[in-house]
N, C-alpha and C positions, 0 to 999 in steps of 0.2 A: 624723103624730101629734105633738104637742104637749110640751113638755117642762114647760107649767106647773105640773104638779102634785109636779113634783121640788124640795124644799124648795131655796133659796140656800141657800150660806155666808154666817153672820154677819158683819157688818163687821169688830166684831173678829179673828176666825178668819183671814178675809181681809189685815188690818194684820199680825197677826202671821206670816201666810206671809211677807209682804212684808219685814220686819224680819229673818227667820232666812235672805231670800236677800239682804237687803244686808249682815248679818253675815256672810254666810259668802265672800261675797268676800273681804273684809278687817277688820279691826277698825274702828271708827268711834266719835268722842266720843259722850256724849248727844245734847249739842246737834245735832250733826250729823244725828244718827238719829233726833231729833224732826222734823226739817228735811225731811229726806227723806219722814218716814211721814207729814206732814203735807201735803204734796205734791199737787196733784190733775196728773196730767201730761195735753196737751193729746188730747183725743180718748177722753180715759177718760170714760164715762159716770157714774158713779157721784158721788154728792155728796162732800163734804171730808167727811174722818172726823172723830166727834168726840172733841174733849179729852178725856175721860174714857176714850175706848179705847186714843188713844193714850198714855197717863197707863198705863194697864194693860198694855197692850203693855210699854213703859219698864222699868215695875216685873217684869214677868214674865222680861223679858231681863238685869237687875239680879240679880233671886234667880239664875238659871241662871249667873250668872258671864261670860256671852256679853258683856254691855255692861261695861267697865271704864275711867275715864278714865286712871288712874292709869298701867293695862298699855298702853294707847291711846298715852301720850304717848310710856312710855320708846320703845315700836316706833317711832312717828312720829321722837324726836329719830336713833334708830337711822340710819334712812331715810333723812334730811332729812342726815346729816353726810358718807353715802358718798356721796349727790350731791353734796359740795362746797359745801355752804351751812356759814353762823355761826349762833354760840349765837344771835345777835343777830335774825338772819333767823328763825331758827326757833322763838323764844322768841312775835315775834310771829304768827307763822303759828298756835303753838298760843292764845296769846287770843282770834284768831278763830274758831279750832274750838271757844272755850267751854273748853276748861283754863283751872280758877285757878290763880293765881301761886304757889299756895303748890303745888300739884302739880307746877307746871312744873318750880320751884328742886327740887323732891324728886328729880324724872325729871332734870331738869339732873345736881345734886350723883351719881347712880348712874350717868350716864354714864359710860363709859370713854375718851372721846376729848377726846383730847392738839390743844385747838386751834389753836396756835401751829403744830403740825406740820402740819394741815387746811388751814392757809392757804399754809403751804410749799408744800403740795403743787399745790391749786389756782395759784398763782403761779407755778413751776415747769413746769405743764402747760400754761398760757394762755403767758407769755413766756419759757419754755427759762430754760437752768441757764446761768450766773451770771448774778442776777439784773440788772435795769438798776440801774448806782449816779448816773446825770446824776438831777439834781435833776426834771425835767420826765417821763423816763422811770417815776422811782422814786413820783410822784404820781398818774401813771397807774396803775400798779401798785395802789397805796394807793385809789384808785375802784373800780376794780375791785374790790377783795377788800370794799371797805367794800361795795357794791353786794351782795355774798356775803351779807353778814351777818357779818363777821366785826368783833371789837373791836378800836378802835383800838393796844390793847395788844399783843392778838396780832401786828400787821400790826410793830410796832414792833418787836416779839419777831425779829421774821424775821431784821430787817436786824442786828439785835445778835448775835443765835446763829449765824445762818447766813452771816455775811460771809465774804468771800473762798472 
């Protein structure tokens, strides 16, 4: 027997299943979650959804509280610092996820990490304690951590605070 005569789910209905399981993995900017819902993945039958569902979708996960960029970022910069990354690295990582500037410096400024000490650490962990002081060793160092994302201030911070 036949399953035709069993109504589908609406596309929308469908986008927003799809939205509350990649929410519930983990937080995700808008952009990101426009990105995704707009998505057609290889093998799926189904046409591209349209802009206006996923416009509503957006706005449905906005009212619910589930989409936030704001909470999106502080957790992302959270994330992005006990890996060993800089403000620098992660400032741009969240442009790309769609965070404006003025949310990032906000999620920045509430941060609580000390990144002078972040780069200590990472430094410490890659080339062992006391650090290198020959000029050629001390530049490698400084790649590295610039490579991190970390500013060149911080990197300077190290060898001033933490000498000898």
């Amino acid at each position: 027997m036949s399953d035709s005569s069993s109504p589908r789910r609406s596309p929308y209905a469908r986008l927003f299943d799809r939205a509350t399981r990649v929410l519930a993995m983990r937080d995700h900017s808008e952009q990101e979650l426009r990105k995704k819902l707009s998505t057609v993945y290889p093998g799926q039958k189904d046409e591209p959804p349209a802009p206006e569902d996923i416009e509503k979708v957006i706005a449905s996960c906005l009212e619910q509280h589930w989409l936030d960029d704001a909470r999106f970022a502080r957790q992302f910069i959270a994330s992005r610092a006990r890996k060993g990354y800089g403000s620098r690295r992660i400032r741009q990582e969240l442009k790309q996820k769609g965070i404006s500037r003025e949310l990032c410096d906000a999620a920045m400024a509430e941060c609580e990490v000390d990144w002078t000490q972040a780069a200590w650490d990472q430094a410490t962990k890659k080339y062992g304690e006391p650090l290198p002081t020959l000029f050629a060793e001390k530049a490698k160092v400084q790649r590295f951590l610039l490579y991190r994302g970390f500013l060149m201030e911080d990197i300077q911070e190290i060898y001033r605070n933490f000498a000898d």
